[in-house]
PLY file of the C-alpha trace (Angstrom):
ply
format ascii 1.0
element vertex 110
property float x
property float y
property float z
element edge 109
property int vertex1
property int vertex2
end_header
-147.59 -92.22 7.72
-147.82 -88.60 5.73
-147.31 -88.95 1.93
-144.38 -86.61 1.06
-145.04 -84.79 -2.19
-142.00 -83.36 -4.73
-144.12 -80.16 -4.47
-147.25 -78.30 -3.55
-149.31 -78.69 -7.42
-148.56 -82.69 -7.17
-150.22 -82.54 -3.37
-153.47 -80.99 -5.35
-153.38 -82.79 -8.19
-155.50 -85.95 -9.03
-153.25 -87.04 -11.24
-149.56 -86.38 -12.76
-150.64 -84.76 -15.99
-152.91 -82.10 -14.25
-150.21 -81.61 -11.73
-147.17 -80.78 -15.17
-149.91 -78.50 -16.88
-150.20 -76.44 -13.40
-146.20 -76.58 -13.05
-145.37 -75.55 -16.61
-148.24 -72.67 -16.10
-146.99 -71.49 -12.86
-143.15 -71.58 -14.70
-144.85 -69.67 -17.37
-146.35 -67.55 -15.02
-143.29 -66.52 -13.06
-141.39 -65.79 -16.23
-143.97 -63.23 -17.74
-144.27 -61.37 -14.52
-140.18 -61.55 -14.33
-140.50 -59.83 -17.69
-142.90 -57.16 -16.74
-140.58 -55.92 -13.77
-137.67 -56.15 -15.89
-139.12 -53.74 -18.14
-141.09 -51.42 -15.85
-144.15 -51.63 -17.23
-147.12 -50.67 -15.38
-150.10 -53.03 -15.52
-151.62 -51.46 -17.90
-148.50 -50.96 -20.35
-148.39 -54.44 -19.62
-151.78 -55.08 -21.19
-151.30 -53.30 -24.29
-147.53 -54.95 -25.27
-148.97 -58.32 -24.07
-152.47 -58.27 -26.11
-154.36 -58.60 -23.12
-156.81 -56.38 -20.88
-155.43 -54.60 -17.66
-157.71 -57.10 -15.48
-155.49 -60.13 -16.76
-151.98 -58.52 -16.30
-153.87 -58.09 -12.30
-154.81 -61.78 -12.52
-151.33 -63.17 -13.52
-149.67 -60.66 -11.41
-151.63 -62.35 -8.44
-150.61 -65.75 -9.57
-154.55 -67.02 -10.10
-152.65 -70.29 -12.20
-156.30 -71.06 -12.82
-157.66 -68.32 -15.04
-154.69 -69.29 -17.58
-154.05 -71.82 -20.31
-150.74 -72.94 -21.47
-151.97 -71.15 -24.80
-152.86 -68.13 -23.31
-149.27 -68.06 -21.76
-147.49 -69.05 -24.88
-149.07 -66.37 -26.81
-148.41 -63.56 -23.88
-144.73 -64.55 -23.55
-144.24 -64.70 -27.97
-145.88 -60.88 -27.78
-143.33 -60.06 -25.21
-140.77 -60.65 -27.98
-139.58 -64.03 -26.44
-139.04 -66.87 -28.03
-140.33 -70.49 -27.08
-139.20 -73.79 -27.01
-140.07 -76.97 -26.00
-138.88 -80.01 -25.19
-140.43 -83.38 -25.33
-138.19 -85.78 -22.41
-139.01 -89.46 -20.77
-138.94 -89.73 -17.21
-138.49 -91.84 -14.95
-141.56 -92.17 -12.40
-139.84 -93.39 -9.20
-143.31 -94.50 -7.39
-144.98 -96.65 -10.39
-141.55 -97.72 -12.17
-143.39 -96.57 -15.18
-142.28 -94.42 -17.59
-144.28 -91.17 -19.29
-143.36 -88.63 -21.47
-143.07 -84.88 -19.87
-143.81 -81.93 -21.60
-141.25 -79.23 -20.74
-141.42 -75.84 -21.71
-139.31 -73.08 -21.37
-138.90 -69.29 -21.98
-135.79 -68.26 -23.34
-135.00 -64.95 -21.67
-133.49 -62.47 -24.84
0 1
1 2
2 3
3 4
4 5
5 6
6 7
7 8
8 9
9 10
10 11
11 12
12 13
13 14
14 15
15 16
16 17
17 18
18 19
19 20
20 21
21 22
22 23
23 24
24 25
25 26
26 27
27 28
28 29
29 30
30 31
31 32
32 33
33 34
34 35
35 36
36 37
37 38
38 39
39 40
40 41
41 42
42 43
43 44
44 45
45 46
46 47
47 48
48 49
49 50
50 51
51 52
52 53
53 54
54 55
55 56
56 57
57 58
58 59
59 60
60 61
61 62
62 63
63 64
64 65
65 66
66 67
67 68
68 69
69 70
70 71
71 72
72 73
73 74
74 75
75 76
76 77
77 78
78 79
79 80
80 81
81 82
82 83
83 84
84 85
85 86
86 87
87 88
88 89
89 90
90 91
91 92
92 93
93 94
94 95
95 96
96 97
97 98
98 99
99 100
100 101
101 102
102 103
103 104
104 105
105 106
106 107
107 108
108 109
């Protein structure tokens, strides 16, 4: 029988806390580059607002999840004039019946 996976980073994952730190980069990922379009800013505009080099804007742009930490991402998105929250939840793990604590983090659009 196939194993059925909620989605694609818990298929790749080893375990569940690598799997949230590539879902809340990927989140945070898709958020800065929603940000970018929504203000037009070329790549390298991008660089300069964001504190980063032109290379990196590429990098995100191209989704490489790997080349970023949640730090990284954090910072970008607080240059960007956004604010950041985040939210500390339990939930439920339906295959162990165990409970952990999930790390949520979210980018409030301004």
């Amino acid at each position: 029988m196939t194993k059925r996976f909620d989605s694609v980073f818990d298929a790749i994952s080893n375990t569940e806390q690598e799997a949230l730190s590539l879902k809340l980069r990927a989140s945070l990922m898709r958020e800065l580059d929603e940000i970018i379009a929504k203000e037009h800013w070329t790549q390298k505009q991008a660089a300069k607002q964001l504190g980063v080099t032109q290379p990196r804007i590429s990098d995100l742009r191209r989704g490489k999840l790997s080349l970023f930490s949640l730090d990284t991402l954090v910072n970008m998105i607080a240059a960007a004039g956004r604010d950041v929250s985040v939210r500390v939840a339990w939930s439920f793990n339906s295959a162990s019946y165990d409970t952990y604590l999930v790390l949520i983090i979210f980018a409030l659009r301004c």
